[in-house]
OpenMM code with the backbone's topology and positions (N, CA, C; nanometers):
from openmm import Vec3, app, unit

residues = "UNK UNK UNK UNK UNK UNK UNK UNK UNK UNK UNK UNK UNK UNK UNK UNK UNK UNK UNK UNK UNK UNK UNK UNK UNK UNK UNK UNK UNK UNK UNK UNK UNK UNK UNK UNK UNK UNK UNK UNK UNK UNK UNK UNK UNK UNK UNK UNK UNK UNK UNK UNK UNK UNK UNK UNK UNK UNK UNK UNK UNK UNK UNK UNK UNK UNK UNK UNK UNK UNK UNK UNK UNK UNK UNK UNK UNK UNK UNK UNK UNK UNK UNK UNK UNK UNK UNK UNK UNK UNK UNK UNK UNK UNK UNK UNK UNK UNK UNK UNK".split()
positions = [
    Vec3(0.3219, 1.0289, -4.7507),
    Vec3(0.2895, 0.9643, -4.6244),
    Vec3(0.3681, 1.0308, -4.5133),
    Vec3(0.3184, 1.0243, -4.4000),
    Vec3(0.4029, 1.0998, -4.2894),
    Vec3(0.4778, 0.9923, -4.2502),
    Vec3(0.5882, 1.0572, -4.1679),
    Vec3(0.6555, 0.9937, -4.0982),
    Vec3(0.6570, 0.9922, -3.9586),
    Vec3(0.6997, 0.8011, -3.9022),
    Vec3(0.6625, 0.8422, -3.7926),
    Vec3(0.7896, 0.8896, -3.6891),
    Vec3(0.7463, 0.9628, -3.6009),
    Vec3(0.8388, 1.0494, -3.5231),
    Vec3(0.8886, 0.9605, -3.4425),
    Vec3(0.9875, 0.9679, -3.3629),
    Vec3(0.9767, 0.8854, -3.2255),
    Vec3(1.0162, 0.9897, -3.1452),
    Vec3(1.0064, 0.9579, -2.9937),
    Vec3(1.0884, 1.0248, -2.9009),
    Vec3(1.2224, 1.0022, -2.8878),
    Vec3(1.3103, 1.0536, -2.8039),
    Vec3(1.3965, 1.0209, -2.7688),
    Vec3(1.4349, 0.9435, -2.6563),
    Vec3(1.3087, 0.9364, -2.5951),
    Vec3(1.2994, 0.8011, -2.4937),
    Vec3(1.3582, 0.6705, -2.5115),
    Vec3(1.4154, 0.5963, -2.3989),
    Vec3(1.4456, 0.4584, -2.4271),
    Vec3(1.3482, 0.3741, -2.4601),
    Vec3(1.2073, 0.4037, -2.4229),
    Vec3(1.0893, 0.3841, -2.4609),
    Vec3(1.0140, 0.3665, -2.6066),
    Vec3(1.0993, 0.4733, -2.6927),
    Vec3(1.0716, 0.5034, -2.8183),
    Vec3(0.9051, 0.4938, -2.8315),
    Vec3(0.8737, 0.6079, -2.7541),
    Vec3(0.7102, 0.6067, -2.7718),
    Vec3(0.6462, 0.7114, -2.9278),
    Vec3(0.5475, 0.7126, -3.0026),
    Vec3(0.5236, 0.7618, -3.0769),
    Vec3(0.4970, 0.8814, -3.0149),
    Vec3(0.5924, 1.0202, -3.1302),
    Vec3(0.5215, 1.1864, -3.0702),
    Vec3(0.3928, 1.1591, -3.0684),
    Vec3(0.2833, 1.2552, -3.0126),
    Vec3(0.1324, 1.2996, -2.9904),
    Vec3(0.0994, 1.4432, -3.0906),
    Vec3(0.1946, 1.4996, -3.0047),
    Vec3(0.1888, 1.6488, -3.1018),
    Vec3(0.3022, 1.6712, -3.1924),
    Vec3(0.4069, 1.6261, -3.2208),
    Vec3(0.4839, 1.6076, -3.3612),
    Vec3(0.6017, 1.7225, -3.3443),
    Vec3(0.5726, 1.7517, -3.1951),
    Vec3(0.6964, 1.8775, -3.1688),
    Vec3(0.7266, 1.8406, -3.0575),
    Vec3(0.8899, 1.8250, -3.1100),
    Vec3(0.9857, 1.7849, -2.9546),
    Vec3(0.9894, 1.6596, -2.9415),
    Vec3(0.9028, 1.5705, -3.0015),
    Vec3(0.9142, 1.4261, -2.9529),
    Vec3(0.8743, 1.3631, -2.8294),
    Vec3(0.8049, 1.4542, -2.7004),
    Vec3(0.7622, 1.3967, -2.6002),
    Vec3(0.5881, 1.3920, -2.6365),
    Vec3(0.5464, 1.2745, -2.5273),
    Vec3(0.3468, 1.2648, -2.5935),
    Vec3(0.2940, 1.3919, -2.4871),
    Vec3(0.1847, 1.4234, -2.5316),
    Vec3(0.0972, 1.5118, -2.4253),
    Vec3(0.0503, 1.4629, -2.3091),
    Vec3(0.1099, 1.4791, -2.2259),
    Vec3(-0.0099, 1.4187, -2.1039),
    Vec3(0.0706, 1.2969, -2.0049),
    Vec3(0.2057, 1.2733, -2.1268),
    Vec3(0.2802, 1.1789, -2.0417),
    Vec3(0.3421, 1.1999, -1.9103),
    Vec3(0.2981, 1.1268, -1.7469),
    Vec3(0.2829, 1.1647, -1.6899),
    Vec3(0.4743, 1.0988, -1.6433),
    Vec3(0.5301, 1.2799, -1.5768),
    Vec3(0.6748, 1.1857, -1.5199),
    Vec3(0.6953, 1.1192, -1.4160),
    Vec3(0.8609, 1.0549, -1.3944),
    Vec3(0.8334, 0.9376, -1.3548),
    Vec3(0.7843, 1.0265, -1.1695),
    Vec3(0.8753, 1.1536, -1.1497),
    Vec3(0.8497, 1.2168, -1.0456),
    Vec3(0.7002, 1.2441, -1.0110),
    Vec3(0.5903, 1.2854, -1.1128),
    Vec3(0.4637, 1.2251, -1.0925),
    Vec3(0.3497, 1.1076, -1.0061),
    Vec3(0.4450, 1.0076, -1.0883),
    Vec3(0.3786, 0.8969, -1.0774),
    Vec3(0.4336, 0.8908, -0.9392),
    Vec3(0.5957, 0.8470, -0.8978),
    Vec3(0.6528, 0.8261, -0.7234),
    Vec3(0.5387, 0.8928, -0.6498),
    Vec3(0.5086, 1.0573, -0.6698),
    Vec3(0.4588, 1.1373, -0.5921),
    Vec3(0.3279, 1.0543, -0.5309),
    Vec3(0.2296, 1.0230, -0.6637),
    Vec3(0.0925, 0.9594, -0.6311),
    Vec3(0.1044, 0.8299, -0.5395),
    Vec3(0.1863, 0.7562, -0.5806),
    Vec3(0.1787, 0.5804, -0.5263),
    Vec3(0.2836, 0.6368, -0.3594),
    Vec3(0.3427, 0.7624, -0.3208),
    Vec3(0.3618, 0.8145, -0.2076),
    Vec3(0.2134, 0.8583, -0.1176),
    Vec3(0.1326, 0.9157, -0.1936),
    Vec3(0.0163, 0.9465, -0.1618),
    Vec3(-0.1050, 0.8386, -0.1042),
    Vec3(-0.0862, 0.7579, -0.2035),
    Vec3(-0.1632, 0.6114, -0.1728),
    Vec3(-0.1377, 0.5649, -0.0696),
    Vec3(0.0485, 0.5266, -0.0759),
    Vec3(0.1037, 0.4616, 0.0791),
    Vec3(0.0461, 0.5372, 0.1932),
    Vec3(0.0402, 0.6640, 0.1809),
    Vec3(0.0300, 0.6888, 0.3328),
    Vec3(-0.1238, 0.7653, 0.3603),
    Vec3(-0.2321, 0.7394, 0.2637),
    Vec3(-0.3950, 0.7084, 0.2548),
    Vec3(-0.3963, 0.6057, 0.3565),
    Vec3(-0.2887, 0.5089, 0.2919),
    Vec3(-0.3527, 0.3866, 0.3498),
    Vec3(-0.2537, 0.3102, 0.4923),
    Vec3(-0.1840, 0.3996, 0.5053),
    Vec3(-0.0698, 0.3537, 0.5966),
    Vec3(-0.2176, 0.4806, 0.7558),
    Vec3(-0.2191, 0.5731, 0.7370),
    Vec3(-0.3587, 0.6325, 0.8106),
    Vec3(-0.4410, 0.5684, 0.8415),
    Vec3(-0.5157, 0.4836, 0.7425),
    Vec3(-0.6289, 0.4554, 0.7473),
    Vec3(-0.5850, 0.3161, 0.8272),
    Vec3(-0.4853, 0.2549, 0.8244),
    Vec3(-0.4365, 0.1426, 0.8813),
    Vec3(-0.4369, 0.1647, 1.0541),
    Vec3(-0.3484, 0.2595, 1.0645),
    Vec3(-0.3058, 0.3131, 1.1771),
    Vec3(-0.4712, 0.3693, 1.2945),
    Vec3(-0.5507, 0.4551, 1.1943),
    Vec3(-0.6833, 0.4942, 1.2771),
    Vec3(-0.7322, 0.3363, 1.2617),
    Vec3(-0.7078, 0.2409, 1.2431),
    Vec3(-0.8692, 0.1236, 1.2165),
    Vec3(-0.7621, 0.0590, 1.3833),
    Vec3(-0.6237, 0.0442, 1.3811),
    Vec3(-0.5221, -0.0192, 1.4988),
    Vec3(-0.5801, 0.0697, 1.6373),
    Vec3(-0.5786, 0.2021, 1.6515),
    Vec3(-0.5983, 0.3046, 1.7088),
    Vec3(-0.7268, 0.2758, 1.7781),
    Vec3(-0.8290, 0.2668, 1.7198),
    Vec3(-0.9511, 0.1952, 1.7408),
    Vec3(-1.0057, 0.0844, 1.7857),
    Vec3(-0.9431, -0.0227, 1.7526),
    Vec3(-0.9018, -0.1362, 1.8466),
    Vec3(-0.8569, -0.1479, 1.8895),
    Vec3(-0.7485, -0.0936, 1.9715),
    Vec3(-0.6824, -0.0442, 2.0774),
    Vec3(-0.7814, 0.0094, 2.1915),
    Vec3(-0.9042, 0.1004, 2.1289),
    Vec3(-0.9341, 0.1249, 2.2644),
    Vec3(-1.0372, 0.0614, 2.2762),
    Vec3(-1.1106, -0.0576, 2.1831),
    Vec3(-1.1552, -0.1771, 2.2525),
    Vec3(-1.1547, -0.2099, 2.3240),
    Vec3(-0.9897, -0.2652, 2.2759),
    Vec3(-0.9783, -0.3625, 2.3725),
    Vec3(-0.9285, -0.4704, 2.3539),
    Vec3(-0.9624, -0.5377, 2.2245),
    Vec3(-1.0081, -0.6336, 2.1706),
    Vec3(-0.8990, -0.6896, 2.0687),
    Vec3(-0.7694, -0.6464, 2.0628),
    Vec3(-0.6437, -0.6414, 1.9596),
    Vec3(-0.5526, -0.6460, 2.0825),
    Vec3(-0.4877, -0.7804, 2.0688),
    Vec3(-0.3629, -0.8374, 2.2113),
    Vec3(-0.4316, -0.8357, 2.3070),
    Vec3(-0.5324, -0.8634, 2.3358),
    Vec3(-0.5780, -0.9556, 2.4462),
    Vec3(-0.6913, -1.0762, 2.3977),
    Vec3(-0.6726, -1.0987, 2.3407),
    Vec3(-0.7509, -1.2532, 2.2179),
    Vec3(-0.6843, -1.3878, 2.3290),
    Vec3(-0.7641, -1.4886, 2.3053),
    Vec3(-0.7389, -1.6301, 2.3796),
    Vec3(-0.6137, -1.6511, 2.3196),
    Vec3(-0.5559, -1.6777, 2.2019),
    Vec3(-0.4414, -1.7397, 2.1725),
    Vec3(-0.3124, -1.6269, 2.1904),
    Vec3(-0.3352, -1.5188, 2.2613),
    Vec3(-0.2225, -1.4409, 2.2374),
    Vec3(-0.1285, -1.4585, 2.3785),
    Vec3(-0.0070, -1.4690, 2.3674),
    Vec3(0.0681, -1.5421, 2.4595),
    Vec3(0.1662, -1.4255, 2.5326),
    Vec3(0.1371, -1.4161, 2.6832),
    Vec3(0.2308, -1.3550, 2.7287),
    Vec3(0.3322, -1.3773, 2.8534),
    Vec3(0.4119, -1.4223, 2.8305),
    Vec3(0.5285, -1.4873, 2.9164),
    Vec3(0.6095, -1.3489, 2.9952),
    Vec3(0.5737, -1.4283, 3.1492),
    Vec3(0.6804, -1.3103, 3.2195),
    Vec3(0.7260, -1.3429, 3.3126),
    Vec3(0.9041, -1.3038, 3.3105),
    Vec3(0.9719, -1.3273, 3.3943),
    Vec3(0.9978, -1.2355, 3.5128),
    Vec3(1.0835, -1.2360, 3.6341),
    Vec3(1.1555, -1.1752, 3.7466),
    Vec3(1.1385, -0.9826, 3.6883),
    Vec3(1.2597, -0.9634, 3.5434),
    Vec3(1.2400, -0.8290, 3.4786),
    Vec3(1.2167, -0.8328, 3.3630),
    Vec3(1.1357, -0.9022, 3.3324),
    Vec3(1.1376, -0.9166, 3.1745),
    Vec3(0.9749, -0.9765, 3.1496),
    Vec3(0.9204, -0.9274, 2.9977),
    Vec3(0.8499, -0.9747, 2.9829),
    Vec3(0.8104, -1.0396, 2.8571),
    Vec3(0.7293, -1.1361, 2.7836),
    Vec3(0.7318, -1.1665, 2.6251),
    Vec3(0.6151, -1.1601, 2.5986),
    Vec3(0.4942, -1.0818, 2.4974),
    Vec3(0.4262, -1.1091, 2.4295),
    Vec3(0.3929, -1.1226, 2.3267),
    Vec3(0.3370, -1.2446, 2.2883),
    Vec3(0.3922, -1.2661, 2.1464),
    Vec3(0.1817, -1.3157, 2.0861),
    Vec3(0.1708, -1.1857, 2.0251),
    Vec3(-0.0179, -1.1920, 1.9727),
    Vec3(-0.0267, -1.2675, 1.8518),
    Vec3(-0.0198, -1.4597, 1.8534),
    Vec3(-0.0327, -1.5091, 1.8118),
    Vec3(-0.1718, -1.4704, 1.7277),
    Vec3(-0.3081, -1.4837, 1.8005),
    Vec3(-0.4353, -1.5026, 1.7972),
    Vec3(-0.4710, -1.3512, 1.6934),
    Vec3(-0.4261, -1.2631, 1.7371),
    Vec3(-0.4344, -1.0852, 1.6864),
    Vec3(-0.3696, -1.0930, 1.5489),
    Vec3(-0.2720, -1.1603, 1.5038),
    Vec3(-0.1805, -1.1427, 1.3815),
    Vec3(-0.2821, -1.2513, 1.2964),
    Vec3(-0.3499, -1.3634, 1.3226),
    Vec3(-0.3852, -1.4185, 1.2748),
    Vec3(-0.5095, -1.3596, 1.2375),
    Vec3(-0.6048, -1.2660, 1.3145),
    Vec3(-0.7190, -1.2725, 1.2949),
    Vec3(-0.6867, -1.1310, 1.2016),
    Vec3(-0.6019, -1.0627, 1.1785),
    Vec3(-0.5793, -0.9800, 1.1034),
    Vec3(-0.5551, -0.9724, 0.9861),
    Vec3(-0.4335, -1.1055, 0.9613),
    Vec3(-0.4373, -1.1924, 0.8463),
    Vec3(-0.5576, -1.1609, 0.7555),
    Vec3(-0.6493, -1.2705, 0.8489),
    Vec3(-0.7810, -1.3227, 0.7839),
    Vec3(-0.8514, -1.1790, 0.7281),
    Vec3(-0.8474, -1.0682, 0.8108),
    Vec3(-0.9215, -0.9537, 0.7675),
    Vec3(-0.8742, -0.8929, 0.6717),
    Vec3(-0.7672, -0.8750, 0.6426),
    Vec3(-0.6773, -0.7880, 0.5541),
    Vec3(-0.6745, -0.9119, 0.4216),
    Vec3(-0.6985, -1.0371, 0.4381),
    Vec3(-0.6570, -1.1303, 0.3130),
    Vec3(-0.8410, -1.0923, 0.2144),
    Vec3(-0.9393, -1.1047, 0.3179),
    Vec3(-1.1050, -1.0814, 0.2582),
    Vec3(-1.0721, -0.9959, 0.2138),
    Vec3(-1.0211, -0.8418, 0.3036),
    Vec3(-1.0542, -0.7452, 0.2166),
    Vec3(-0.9776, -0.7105, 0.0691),
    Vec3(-0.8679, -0.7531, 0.0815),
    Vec3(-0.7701, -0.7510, -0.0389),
    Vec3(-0.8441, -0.8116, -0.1513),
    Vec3(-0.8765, -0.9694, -0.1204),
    Vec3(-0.9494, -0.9937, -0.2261),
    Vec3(-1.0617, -0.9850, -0.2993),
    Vec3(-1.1901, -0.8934, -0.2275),
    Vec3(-1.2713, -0.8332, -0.2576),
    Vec3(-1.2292, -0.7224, -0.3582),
    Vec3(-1.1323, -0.6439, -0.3041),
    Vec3(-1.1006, -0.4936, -0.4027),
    Vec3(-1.0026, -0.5902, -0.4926),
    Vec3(-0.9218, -0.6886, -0.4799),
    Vec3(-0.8841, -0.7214, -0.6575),
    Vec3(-1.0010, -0.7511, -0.7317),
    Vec3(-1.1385, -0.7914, -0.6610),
    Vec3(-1.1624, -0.9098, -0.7492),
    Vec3(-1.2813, -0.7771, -0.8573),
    Vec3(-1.2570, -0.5988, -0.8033),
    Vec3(-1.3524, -0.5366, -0.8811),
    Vec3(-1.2169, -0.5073, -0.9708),
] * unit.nanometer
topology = app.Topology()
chain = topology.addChain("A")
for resn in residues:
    res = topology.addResidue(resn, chain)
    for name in ("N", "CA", "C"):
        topology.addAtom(name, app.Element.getBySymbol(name[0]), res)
């Protein structure tokens, strides 16, 4: 009967190819950071062009509930109405792409 190999991983994953003890194809951890770096900033873009775009709406901080207080030198706006309706957009779309 063969024996089974392990790696030397803390993992103790079974060899693949029976030399060296690492599997084929196992992807490192510098790999994986690289991709889910890649993703973040797919989607940190795609965030930024969809803001960019409503911006030149128009239509993002200037909504009925968005509040802007101003003093003598100073001013406060605070886009109640914009954070909310963004919420709502970003909560649909999230749960659409979990729910495939």
């Amino acid at each position: 009967m063969p024996q089974d190999r392990r790696c030397d991983s803390p993992g103790g994953h079974r060899a693949a190819d029976g030399v060296g003890g690492q599997i084929v194809g196992d992807p490192s951890p510098w790999g994986v950071t690289g991709r889910v770096l890649i993703v973040m900033g797919a989607v940190s873009l795609v965030i930024g062009l969809v803001l960019v775009g409503l911006g030149r709406i128009g239509m993002l901080g200037r909504l009925p509930g968005d509040l802007t207080i101003r003093g003598r030198n100073w001013s406060l706006w605070i886009p109640l109405a914009s954070c909310l309706l963004l919420s709502v957009i970003l909560t649909l779309l999230l749960n659409l792409l979990h729910r495939r």
